[in-house]
ZAKOLKE-722230 format. One record per residue (C-alpha): x, y, z negated. Coordinates in steps of 0.05 Angstrom, whole numbers, plus 5000, padded with zeros to 4 digits. Example, Ala and Ser with C-alpha at 12.3 -4.5 7.8 and 13.67 -1.06 7.14 Angstrom:
REM residues 2
+------+------+------+
|   px |   py |   pz |
+------+------+------+
| 5246 | 4910 | 4844 |
| 5273 | 4979 | 4857 |
+------+------+------+
***
This chain:
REM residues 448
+------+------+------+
|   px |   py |   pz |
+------+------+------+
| 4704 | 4711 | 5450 |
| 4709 | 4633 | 5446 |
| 4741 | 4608 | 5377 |
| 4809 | 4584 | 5388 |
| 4824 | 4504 | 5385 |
| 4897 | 4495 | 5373 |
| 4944 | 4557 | 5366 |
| 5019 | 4552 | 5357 |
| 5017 | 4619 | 5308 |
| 4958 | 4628 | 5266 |
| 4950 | 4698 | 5228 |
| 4886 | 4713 | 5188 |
| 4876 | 4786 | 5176 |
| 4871 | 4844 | 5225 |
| 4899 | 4898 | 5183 |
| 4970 | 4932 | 5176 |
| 5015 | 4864 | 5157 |
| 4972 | 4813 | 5201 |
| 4977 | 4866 | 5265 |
| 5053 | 4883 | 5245 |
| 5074 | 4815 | 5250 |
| 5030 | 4795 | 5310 |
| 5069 | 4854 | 5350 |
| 5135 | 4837 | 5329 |
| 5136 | 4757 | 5333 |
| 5103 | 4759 | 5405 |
| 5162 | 4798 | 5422 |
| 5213 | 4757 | 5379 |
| 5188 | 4679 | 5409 |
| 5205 | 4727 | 5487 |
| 5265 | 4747 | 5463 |
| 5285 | 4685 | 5440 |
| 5257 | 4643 | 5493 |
| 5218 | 4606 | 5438 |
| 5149 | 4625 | 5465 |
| 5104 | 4683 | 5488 |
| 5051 | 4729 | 5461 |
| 5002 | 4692 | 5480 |
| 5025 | 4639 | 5429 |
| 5003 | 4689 | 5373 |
| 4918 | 4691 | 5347 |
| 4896 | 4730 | 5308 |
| 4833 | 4726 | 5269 |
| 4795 | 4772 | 5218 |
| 4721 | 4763 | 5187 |
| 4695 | 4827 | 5200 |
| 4736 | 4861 | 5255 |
| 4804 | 4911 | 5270 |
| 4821 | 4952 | 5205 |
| 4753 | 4931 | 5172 |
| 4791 | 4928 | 5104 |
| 4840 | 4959 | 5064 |
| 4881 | 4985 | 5119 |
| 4824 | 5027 | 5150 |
| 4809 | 5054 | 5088 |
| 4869 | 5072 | 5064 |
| 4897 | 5141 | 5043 |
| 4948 | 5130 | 5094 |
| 5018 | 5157 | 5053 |
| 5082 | 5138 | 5071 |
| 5134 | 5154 | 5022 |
| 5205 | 5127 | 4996 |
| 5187 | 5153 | 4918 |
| 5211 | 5089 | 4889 |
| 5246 | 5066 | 4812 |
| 5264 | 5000 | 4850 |
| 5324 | 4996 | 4892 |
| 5291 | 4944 | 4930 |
| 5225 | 4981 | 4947 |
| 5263 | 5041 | 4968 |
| 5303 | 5004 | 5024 |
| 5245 | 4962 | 5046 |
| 5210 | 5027 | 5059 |
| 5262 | 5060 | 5093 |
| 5255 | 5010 | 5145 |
| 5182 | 5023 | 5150 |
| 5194 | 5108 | 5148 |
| 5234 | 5074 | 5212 |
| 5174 | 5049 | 5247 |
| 5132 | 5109 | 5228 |
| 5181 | 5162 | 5263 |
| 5188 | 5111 | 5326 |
| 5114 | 5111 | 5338 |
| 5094 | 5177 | 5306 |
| 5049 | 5185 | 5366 |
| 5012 | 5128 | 5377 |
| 5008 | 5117 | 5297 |
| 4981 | 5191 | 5296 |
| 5030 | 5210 | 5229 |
| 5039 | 5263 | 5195 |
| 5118 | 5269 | 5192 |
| 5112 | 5330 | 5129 |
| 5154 | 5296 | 5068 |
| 5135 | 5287 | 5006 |
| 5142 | 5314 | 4934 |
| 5153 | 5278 | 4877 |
| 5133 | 5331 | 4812 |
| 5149 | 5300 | 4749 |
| 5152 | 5318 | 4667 |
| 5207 | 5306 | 4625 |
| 5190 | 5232 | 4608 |
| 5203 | 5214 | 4685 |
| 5262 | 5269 | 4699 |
| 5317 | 5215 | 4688 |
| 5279 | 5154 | 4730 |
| 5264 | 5207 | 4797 |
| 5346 | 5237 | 4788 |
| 5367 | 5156 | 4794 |
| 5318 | 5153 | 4855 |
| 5350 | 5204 | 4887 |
| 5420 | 5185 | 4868 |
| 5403 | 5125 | 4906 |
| 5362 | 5149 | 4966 |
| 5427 | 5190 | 4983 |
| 5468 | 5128 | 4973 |
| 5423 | 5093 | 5029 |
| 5421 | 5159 | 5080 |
| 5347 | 5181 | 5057 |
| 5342 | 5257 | 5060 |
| 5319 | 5289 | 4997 |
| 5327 | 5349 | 4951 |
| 5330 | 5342 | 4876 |
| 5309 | 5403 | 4835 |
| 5310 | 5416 | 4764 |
| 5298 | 5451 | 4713 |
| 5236 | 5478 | 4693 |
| 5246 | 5547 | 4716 |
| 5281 | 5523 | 4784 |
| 5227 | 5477 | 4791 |
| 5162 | 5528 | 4792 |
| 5200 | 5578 | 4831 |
| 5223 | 5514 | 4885 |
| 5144 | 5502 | 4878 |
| 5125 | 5579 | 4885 |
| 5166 | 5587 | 4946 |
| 5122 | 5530 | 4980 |
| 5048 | 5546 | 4956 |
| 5041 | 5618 | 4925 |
| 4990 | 5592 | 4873 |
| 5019 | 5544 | 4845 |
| 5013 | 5538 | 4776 |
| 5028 | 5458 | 4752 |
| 5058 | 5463 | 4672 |
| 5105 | 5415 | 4645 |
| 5139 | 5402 | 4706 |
| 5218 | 5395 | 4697 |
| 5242 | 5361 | 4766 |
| 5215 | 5356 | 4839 |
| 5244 | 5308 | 4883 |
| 5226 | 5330 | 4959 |
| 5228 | 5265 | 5007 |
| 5242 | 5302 | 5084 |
| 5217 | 5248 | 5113 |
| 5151 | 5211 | 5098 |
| 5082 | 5243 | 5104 |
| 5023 | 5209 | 5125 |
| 4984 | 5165 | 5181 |
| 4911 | 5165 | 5212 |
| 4891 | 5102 | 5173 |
| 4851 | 5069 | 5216 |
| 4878 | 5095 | 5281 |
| 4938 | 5063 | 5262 |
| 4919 | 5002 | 5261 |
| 4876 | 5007 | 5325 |
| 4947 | 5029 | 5365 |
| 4988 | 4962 | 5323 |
| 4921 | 4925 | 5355 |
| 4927 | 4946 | 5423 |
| 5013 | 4939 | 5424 |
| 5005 | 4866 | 5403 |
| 4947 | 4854 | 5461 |
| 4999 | 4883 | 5505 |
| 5046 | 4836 | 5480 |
| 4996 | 4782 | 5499 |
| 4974 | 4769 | 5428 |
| 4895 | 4739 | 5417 |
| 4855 | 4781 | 5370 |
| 4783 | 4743 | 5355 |
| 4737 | 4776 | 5301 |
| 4681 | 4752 | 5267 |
| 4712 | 4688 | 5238 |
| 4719 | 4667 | 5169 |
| 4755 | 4632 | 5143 |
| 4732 | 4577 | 5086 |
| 4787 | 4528 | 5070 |
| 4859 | 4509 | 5093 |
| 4868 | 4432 | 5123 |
| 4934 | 4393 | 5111 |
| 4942 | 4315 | 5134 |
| 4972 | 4288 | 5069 |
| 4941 | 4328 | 5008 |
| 4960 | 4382 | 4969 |
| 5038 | 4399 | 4978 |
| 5043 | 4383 | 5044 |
| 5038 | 4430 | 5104 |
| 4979 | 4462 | 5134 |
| 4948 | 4441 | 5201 |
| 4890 | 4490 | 5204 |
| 4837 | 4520 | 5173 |
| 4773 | 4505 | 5172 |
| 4722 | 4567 | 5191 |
| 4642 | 4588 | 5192 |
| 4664 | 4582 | 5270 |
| 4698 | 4505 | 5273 |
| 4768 | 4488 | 5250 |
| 4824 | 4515 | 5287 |
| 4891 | 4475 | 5287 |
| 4957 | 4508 | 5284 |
| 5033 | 4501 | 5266 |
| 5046 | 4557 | 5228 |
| 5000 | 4593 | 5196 |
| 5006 | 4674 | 5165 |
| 4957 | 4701 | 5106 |
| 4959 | 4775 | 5107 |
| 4897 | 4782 | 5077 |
| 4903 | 4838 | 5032 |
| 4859 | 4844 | 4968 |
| 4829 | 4782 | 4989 |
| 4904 | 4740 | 4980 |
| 4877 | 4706 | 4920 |
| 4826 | 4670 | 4952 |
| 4873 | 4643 | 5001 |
| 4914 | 4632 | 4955 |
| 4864 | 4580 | 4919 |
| 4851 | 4549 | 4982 |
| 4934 | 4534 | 4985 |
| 4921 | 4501 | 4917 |
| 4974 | 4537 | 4889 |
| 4982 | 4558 | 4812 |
| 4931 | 4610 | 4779 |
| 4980 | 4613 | 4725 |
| 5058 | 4621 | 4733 |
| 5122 | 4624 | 4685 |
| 5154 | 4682 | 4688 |
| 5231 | 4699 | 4651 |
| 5236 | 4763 | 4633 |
| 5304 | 4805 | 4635 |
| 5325 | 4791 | 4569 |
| 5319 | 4712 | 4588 |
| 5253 | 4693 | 4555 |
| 5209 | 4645 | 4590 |
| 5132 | 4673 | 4584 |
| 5083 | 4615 | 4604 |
| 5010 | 4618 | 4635 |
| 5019 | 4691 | 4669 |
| 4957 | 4698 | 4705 |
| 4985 | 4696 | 4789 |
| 4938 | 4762 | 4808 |
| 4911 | 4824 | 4767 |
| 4856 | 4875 | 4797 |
| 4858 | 4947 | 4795 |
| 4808 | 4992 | 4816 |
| 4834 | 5040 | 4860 |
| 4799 | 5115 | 4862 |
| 4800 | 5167 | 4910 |
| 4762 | 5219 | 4942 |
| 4752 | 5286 | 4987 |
| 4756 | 5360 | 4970 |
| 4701 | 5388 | 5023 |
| 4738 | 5446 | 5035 |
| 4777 | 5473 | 5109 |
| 4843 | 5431 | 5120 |
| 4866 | 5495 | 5140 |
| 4858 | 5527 | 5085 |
| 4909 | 5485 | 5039 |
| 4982 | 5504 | 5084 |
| 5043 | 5530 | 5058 |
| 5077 | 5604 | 5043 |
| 5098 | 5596 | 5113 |
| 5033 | 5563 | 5152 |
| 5056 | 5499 | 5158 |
| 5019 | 5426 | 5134 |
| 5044 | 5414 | 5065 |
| 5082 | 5351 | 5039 |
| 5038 | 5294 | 5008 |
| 5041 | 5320 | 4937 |
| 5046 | 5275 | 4876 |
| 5044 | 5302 | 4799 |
| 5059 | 5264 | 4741 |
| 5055 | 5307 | 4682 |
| 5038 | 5302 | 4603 |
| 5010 | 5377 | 4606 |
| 4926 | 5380 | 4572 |
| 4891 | 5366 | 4623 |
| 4827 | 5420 | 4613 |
| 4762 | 5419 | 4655 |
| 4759 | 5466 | 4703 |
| 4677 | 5449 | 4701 |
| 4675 | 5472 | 4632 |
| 4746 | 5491 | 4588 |
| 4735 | 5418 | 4558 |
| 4797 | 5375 | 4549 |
| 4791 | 5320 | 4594 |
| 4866 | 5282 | 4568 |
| 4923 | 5298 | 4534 |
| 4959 | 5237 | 4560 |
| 5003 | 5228 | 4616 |
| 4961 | 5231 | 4676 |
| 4982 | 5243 | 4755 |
| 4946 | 5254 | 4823 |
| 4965 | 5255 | 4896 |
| 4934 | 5294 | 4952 |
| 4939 | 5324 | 5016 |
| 4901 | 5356 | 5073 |
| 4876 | 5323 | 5118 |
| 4841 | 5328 | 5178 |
| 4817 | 5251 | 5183 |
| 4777 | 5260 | 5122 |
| 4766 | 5328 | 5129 |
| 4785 | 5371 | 5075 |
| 4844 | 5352 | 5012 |
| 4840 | 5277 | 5003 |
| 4875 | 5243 | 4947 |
| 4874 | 5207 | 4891 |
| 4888 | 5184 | 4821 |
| 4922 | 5130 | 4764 |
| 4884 | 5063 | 4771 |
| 4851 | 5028 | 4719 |
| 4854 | 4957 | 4698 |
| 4790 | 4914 | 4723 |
| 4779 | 4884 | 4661 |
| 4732 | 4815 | 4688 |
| 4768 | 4756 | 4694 |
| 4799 | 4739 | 4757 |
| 4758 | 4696 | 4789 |
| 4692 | 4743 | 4765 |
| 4722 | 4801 | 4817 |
| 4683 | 4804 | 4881 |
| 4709 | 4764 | 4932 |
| 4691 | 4816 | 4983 |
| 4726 | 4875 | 4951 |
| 4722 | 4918 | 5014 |
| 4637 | 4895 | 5025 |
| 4587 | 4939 | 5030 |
| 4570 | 4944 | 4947 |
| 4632 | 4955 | 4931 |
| 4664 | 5002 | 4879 |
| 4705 | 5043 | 4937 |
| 4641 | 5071 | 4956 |
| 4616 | 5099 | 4888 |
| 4675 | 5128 | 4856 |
| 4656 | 5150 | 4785 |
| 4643 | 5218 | 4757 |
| 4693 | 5216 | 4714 |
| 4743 | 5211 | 4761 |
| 4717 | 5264 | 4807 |
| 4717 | 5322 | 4751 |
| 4785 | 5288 | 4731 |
| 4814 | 5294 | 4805 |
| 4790 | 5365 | 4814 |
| 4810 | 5385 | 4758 |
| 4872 | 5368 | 4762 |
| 4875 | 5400 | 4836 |
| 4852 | 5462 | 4801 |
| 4921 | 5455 | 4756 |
| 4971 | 5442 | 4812 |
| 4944 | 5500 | 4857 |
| 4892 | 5556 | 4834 |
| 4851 | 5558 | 4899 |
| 4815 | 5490 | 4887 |
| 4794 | 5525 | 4822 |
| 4709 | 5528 | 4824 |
| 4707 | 5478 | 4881 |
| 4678 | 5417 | 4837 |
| 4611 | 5429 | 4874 |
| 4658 | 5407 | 4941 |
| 4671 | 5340 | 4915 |
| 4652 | 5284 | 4980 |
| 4644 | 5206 | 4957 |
| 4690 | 5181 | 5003 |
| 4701 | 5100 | 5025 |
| 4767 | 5101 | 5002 |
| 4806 | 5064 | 4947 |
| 4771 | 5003 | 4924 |
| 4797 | 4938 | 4886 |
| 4869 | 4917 | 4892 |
| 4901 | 4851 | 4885 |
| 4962 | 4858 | 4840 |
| 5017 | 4809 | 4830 |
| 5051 | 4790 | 4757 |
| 5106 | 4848 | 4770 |
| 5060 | 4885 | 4813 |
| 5104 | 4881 | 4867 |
| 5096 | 4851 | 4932 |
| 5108 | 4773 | 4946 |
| 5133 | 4747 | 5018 |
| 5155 | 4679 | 5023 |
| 5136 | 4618 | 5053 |
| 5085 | 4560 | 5009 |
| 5064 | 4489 | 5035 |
| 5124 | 4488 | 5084 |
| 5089 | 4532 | 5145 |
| 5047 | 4580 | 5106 |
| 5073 | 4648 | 5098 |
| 5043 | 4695 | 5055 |
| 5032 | 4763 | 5050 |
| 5025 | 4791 | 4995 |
| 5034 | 4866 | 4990 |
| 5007 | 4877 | 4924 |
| 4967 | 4946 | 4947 |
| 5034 | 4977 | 4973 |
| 5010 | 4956 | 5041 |
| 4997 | 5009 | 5088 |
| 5062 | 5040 | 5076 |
| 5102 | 4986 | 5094 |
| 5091 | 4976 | 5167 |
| 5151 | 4952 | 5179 |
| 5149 | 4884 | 5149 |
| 5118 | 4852 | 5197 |
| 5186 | 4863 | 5244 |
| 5223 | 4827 | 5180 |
| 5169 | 4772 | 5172 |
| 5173 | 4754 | 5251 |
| 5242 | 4749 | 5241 |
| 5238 | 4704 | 5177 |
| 5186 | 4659 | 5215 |
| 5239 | 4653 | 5278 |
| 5289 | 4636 | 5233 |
| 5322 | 4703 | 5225 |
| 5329 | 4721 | 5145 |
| 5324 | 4783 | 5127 |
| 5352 | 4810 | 5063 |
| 5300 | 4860 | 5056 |
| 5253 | 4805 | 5036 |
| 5297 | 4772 | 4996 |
| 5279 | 4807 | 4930 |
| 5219 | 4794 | 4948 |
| 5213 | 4719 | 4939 |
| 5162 | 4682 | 4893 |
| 5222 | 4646 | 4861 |
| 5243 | 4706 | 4829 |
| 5188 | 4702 | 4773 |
| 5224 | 4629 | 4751 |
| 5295 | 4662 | 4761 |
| 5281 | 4723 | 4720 |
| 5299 | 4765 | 4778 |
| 5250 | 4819 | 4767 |
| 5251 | 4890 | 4786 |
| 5259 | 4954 | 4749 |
| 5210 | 4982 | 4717 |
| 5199 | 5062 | 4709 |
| 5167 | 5116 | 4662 |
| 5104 | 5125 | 4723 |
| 5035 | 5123 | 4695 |
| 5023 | 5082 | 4769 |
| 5030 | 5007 | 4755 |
| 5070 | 5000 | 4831 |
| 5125 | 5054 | 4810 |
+------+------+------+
***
């Protein structure tokens, strides 16, 4: 496919935000007689879901400490259920199992999901809560759980099939999608704070009006090419002003695959499960060999899963601890860490399987390296950014909640056309200055 010349709309990235908002602003310049689809290109450097969105564990949840992120993703739970389908999710819930330390953060979250119509139960107790668990999965055996919240809705999508069905909606819409392009720099007529006219690729330049980054992990290096700050003030709630906050943070993300029958990991009743979560401050004790592997917090997520093929999950992050700009550019390449998960955290993860339910007990020998995970590109708050930079640049920056949030790319179209959307809104860069952060909770996850 020829490399485009001139393109109204401009969106690098082929992944859940850059296919999102392709779909939904080809329909929004129709609706508003503005434009067409065809107005709308598309470009990625490798090809449809080749990054973090066709890797990804593919969860969809509302288990959020921040009022904000719970209604953003209500929207997207939205767009799930609407194209259910053709997004092939998993519409099973999800359970939130917690220990003391987080009981009185998950009864505020669902204080406020039934404030905002999201459907969810609130058990505790630690009594009530094995016997609520015990009346799903007959061997369960989790300790130090006193609450569960249980999301109805939620569940889980075919990663990259997901993105292959946003792909083909936004061709249908008339949208251009042209792989194999890089892009190296960002052009702008008079220097650094003025707008951008195109970027320059290994291809030729391509000039545009308006121009989208939903790059994913790789939103730093955009970023850089913006020639916006490294470093950023940021007031904290009590009205402090902290100086030279580094802009990103990388996390290594791990996850892997229990080799075992989907099938064999339903509930009491034969049903798919919900996507489980526990957070817990029980031992943590090898089931490889009685060891203790922590006796700090720790948590997990999992689920069957018939993508992967067998119980595919995951665990806390951990800090990368290289500078910045000594990460790998290509975080999602062919070397990198998502490919060669560590040891560690396999005996951790199965482990800790073996502690929630007693059938995954011996199954350490079932343990599949799995491309999943991988480096993430974190913000100061670790919270997503949206907003508009150099007058026609709008970036995405999801901050590794991205796959979830499917939805934003209706609320970004609508932003772009002049349509603000108070979702986003929270979500502004200007909030670091303001000191309008958001809450933060008692998870051991850095996005909770």
């Amino acid at each position: 496919m020829s490399l485009p010349e001139n393109v109204p709309y401009l969106i690098v990235g082929a992944g859940i935000h850059g296919l999102s908002t392709a779909l939904h602003l080809a329909k929004r310049l129709k609706s508003t007689g503005k434009g067409t689809g065809a107005d709308v290109v598309v470009i990625d450097k490798a090809g449809i879901a080749a990054g973090a969105s066709g890797i990804a564990c593919g969860v969809v949840r509302n288990n959020y400490f921040q009022p904000a992120m719970r209604e953003l993703m209500a929207h997207s739970v939205e767009h799930w259920e609407a194209n259910a389908q053709a997004f092939q999710y998993n519409p099973v819930g999800y359970l939130q199992i917690s220990a003391e330390s987080m009981h009185e953060d998950v009864a505020q979250i669902h204080k406020e999901q039934q404030a905002i119509g999201y459907e969810s139960s609130f058990i505790e107790g630690t009594a009530d809560c094995d016997a609520y668990m015990k009346d799903i999965f007959h061997d369960w055996q989790a300790q130090n759980i006193t609450s569960v919240l249980h999301e109805k809705k939620g569940g889980y999508a075919h990663n990259a099939a997901a993105i292959y069905a946003l792909a083909k909606m936004a061709e249908e819409e008339g949208v251009r999608i042209v792989t194999g392009i890089t892009v190296q720099g960002l052009k702008a007529a008079n220097g650094a704070t003025s707008a951008i006219t195109g970027v320059e690729t290994d291809k030729g330049e391509i000039a545009c009006d308006y121009l989208v980054v939903a790059a994913g992990p790789w939103v730093r290096d955009f970023w850089t090419m913006a020639e916006l700050p490294d470093a950023i003030s940021v007031k904290d709630a009590d009205g402090n002003l902290h100086d030279d906050i580094p802009m990103w943070k990388f996390w290594q993300l791990e996850e892997g695959v229990l080799r075992v029958d989907p099938e064999s990991f339903k509930t009491n009743d034969g049903k798919l499960p919900p996507v489980i979560h526990v957070d817990t401050d029980a031992p943590l004790i090898s089931d490889v060999d009685g060891s203790v592997i922590t006796e700090e917090m720790w948590g997990i997520y999992y689920k069957p899963d018939f993508n992967f093929g067998g119980i595919q999950g995951g665990a806390m992050p951990y800090k990368v601890d290289k500078p910045a700009n000594e990460v790998a550019i290509d975080p999602y390449g062919p070397s990198s860490p998502e490919f060669v998960s560590s040891p560690e955290f396999a005996h951790m993860w199965v482990s800790a399987l073996a502690h929630c339910n007693a059938r995954f007990s011996g199954t350490m020998p079932k343990y599949h390296k799995e491309a999943s995970g991988g480096v993430g590109c974190f913000t100061p708050d670790s919270f997503p950014v949206f907003d508009v930079f150099r007058e026609n640049c709008y970036i995405i920056a999801d901050s590794n909640h991205g796959y979830k949030m499917i939805g934003v790319g209706e609320l970004v179209a609508k932003d772009i056309t002049g349509e603000t959307s108070s979702l986003l809104t929270p979500f502004r860069f200007s909030r670091y200055a303001e000191g309008k952060l958001h809450p933060v909770s008692n998870s051991p996850y850095p996005w909770s």
